[in-house]
C-alpha positions in Angstrom: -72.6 -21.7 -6.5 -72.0 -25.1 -5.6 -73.5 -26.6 -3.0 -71.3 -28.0 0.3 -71.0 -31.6 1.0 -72.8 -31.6 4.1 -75.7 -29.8 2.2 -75.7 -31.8 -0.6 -76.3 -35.0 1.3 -79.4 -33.2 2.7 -80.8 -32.3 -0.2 -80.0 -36.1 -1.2 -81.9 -37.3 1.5 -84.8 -34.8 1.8 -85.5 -35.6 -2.2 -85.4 -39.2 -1.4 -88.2 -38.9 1.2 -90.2 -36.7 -0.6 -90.3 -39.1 -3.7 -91.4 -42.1 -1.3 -94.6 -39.4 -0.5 -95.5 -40.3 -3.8 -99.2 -42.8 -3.0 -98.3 -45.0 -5.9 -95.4 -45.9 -3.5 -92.7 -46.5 -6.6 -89.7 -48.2 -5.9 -87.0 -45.7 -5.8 -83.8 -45.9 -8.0 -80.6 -43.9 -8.0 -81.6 -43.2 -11.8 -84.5 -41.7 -10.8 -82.9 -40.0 -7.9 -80.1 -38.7 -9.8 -83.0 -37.3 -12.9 -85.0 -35.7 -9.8 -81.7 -33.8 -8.8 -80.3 -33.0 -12.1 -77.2 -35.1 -10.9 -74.9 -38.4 -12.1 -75.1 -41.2 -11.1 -71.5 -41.2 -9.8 -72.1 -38.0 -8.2 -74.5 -39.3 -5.9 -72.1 -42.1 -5.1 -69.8 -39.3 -4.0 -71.6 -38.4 -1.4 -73.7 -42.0 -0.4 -71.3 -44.9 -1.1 -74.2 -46.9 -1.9 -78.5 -46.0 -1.8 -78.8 -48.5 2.0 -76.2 -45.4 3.1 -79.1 -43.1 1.9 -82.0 -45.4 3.6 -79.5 -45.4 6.9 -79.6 -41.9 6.8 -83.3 -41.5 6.9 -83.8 -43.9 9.9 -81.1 -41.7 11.9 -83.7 -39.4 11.6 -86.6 -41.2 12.8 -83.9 -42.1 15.5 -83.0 -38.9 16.6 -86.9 -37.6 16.3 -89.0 -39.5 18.3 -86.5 -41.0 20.5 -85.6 -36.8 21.5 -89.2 -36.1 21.5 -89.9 -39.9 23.7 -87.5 -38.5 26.4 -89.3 -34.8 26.4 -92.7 -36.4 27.3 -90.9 -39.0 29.8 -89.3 -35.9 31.5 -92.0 -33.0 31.3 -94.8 -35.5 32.3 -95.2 -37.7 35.1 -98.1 -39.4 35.4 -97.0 -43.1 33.6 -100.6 -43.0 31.9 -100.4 -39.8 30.1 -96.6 -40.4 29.4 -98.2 -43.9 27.1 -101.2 -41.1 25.7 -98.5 -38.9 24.7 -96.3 -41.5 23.1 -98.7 -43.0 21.1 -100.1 -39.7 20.0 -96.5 -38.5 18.7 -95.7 -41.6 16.8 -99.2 -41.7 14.5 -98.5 -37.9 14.5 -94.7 -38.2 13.3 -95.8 -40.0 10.2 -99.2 -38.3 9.3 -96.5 -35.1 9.4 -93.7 -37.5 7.7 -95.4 -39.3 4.8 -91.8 -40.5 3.3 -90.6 -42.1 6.6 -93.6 -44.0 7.3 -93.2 -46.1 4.2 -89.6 -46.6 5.6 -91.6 -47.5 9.4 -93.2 -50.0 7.8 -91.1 -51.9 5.7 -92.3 -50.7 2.6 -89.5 -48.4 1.1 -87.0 -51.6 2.1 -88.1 -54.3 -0.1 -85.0 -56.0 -1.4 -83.2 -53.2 0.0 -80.0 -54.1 2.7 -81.3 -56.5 5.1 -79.5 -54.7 7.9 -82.0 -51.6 7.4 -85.4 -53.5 8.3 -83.2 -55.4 11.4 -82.6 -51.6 12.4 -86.1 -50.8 12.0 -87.2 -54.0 14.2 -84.5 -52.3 16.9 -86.2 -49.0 16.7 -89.5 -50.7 17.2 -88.5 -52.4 20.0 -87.0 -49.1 21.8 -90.1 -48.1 21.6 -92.0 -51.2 22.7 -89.4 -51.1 25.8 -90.3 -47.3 26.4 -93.9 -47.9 26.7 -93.4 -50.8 29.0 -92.0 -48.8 31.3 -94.3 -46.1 31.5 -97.3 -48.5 31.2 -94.9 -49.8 34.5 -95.0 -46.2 36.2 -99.3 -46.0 35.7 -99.7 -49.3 37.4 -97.1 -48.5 40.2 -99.2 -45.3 40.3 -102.7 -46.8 40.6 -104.2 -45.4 37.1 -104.4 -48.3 34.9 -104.2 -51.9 36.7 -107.5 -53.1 35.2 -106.4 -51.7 31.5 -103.0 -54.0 31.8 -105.2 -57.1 32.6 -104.8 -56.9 36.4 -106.7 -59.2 38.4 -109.3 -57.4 41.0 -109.1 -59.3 44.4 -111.6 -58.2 47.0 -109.7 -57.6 50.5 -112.8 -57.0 52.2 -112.7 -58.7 55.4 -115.8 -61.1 55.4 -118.2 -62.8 58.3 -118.3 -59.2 59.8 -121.6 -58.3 59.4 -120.2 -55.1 57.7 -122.4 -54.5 54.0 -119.9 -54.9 51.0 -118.7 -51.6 50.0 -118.3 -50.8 46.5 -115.3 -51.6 44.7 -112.8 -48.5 44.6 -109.1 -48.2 44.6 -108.7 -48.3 48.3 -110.9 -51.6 48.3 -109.5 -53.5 45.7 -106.0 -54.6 45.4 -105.0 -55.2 41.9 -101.8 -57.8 41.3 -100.4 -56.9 38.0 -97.7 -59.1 36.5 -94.7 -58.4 34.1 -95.8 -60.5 31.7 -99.4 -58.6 31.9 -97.6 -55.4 31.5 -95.2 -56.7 28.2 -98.5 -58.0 26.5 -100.5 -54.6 26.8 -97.0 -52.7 25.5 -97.0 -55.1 22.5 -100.8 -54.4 21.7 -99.7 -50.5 22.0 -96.7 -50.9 19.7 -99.0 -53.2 17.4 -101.6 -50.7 17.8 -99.0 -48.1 16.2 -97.8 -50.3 13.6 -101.4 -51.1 12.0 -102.2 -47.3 11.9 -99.0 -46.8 9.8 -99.3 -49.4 7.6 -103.5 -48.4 7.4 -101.8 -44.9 6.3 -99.0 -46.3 4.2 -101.6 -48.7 2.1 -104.4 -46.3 2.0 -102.5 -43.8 -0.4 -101.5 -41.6 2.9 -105.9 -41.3 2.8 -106.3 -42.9 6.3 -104.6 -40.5 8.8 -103.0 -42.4 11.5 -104.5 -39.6 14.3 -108.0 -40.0 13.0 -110.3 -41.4 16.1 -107.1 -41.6 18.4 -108.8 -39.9 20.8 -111.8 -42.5 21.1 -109.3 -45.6 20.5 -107.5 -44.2 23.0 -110.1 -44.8 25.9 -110.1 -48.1 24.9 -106.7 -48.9 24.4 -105.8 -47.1 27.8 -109.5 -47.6 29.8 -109.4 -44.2 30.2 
């Protein structure tokens, strides 16, 4: 029995990211495509008009993954600094779990593909950069995090009292933290995220995005 349209293109697109699993990381052809599915050519064409239709089709995926599983943790949780932990964790975990669409994630998969697929990619990534800037925004509004954002400490001890200094705590200490502060430490985030891909990506899929997350993440976030 013939398969639908609608289920064709899936199988399509499922086979194209499980042959960019592959760790040699071969550059994917519709020849090849159309061998792996016992296809034409022209029958692929029939459903893709062209293979950047198949590649668009992956990164509506990513899309629709992490940005529906971005706005869960932004609505369930909220405390700003575990909404960042959460994020984080889920994007290294979405492409230990997704070997195929980290190679798109990083660029790799698109090399002398459409130009318009990396500039999507680059407005994914910024989404993201965006979303973590706001809930790095939320922790610092909240008092978790000034001093991990690169807040400056400012003692508002009232001096010449004859009152002893009293150790520095959150009611003591008023921490200014600018925008500019807040954008840099979202950037290092998203560049965090980037590096463990790519680490993963280039490794042969040896170097597992999640390994030591929770130990980078006390730095990264001074838990």
């Amino acid at each position: 029995m013939a398969a639908k349209p609608g289920e064709r293109k899936l199988q399509i697109l499922q086979t194209v990211a499980h042959m960019l699993e592959q760790p040699k990381g071969e550059k994917i052809t519709t020849a090849a495509l159309a061998a792996r599915l016992e296809l034409s050519e022209a029958a692929l064409y029939r459903h893709f008009a062209s293979k950047a239709q198949m590649f668009e089709g992956l990164i509506e995926f990513i899309e629709q993954t992490v940005f529906g599983l971005i706005n869960k943790i932004t609505q369930d949780e909220k405390s700003g600094l575990k909404q960042v932990d959460a994020i984080v964790s889920m994007l290294l975990g979405f492409a230990q779990k997704n070997r195929g669409m980290t190679r798109v994630l990083i660029g790799d998969a698109l090399v002398n593909e459409d130009e318009r697929l990396q500039l999507r990619i680059n407005q994914l990534l910024d989404r993201i950069e965006a979303t973590l800037k706001q809930s790095l925004r939320m922790a610092v509004t909240q008092g978790e995090m000034g001093e991990a954002v690169g807040g400056q400490v400012q003692d508002v001890s009232v001096s010449g009292t004859g009152v002893p200094p009293v150790s520095p705590s959150r009611t003591a200490v008023a921490r200014t933290v600018s925008g500019e502060d807040i954008s840099a430490h979202a950037n290092v985030l998203l560049c965090f995220v980037i590096g463990r891909w790519l680490q993963f990506g280039k490794s042969g899929f040896t170097r597992e995005p999640l390994a030591q997350w929770p130990a980078q993440s006390a730095v990264l976030l001074n838990k």
